[in-house]
N, C-alpha and C positions, 0 to 999 in steps of 0.2 A: 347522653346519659339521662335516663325520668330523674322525676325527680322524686322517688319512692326509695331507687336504686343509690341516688345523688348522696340521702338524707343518710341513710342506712352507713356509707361508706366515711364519713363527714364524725356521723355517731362514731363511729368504729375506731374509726383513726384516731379522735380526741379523747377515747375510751382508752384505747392504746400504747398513745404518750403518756397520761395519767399515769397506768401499770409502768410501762417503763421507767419513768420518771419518779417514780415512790421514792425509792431512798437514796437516789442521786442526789439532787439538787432541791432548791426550792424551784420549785416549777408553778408560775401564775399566769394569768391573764397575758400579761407581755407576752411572756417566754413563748405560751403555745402562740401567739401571734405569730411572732417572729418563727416559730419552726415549721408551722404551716406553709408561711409564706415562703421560705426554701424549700420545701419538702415541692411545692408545687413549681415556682418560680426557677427555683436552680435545676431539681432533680426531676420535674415531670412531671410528679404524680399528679391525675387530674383529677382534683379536687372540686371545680368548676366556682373558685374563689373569684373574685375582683379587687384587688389591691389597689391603696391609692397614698399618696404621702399624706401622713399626717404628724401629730405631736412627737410622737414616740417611733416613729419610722413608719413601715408598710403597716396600713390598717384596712382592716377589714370588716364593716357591721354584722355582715353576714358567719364570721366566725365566733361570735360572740353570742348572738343569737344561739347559732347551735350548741357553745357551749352550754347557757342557759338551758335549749332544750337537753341537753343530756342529763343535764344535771336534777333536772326535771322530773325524767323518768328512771332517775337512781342510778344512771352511768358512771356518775362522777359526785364529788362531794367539794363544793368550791366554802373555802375557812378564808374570812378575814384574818389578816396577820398584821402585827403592829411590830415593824422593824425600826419606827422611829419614823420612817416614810409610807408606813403603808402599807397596802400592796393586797395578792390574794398567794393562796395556796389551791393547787387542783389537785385531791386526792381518786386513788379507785374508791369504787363504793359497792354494793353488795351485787347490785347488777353490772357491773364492768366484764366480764369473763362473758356473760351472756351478746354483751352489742359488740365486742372482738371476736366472738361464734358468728355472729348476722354478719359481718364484715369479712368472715376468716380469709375465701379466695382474695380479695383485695389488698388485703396487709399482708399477705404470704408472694403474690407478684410483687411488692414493693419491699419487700422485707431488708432483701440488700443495701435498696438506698436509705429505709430508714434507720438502721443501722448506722449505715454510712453519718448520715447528718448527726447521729446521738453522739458516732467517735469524734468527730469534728467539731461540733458547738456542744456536746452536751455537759461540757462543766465551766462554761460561760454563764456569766452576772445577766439579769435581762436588760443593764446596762450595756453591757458589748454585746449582745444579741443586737441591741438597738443601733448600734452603730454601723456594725458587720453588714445588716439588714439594708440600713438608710445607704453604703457606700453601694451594693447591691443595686437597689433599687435604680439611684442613678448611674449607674453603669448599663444596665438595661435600656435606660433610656439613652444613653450616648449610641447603644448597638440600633436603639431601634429608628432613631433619627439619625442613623450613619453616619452620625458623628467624629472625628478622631476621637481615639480614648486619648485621653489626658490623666493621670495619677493626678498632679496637681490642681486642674483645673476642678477633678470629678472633688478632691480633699476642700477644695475652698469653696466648692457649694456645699458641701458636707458641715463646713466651720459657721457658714452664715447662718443655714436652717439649725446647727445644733452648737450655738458660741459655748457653752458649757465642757465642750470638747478641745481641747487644745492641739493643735495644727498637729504635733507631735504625736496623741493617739492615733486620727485618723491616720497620717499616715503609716502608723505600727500597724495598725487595724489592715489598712487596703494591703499591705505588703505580707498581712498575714495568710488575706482571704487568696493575694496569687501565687504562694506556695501551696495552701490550698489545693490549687487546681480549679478552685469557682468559676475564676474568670475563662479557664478554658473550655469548661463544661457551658458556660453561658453562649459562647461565639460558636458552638457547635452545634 
């Protein structure tokens, strides 16, 4: 993938969500995090991201950046919000319909699975984004160092990086994402 082609598709998608995402949910900083990081991680799409754990689950510099640039060139409209905690809003903006034209072949091949990830996560908190994401993330790692999977073992790594989470979430969380179907789309 150039990286003219890369950027274009990166714009498009984060253009994308924003439109989808209007008057759903609060949709910020997190949230497209965490949808990227499935949209590419679970479902495929090649985004050409690099995830890594951090604070808040899978993070990425490089998706924040783009955000920035889109928002830059009038893709997106990112609003401070003061929910008591914080946070951001990412609205469309005058030019968002224009960087989902530049992108249209790309978000029309994908269209299914982004679909798919909105019916699944998209009226989740970017607090269970963060969790769903983080039990994810190391679950990948268990496949990718052929590891047994473990429910347990993957839940109480989950509890030590995020103690704010009680044993009791994570495992509603992991039990959610393997009805789901996550876990089987991951090992495939």
């Amino acid at each position: 993938m150039n990286i003219k082609s890369s950027l274009w598709k990166r714009v498009g998608m984060i253009s994308y969500l924003a439109k989808r995402f209007d008057k759903k949910t609060q949709f910020g900083k997190t949230a497209l995090m965490k949808y990227i990081y499935i949209l590419q991680e679970v479902f495929n799409i090649q985004l050409g991201y690099e995830f890594s754990l951090y604070t808040y689950g899978p993070y990425c510099s490089d998706v924040l950046a783009d955000l920035d640039y889109t928002e830059a060139i009038d893709g997106v409209k990112i609003y401070s919000v003061d929910l008591g905690t914080g946070g951001y809003c990412i609205k469309p903006s005058k030019k968002t319909d224009e960087y989902i034209k530049k992108s249209e072949d790309f978000i029309s091949q994908n269209e299914e699975r982004i679909n798919e990830i909105i019916e699944l996560f998209g009226d989740m908190t970017a607090r269970d984004l963060e969790l769903r994401t983080t039990i994810i993330y190391l679950y990948k790692n268990y496949l990718q160092n052929r590891w047994e999977i473990n429910r347990y073992e993957i839940s109480d790594s989950v509890r030590e990086l995020k103690p704010y989470f009680s044993l009791e979430e994570i495992l509603n969380a992991y039990n959610q994402l393997e009805e789901m179907n996550i876990f089987a789309i991951l090992c495939n």
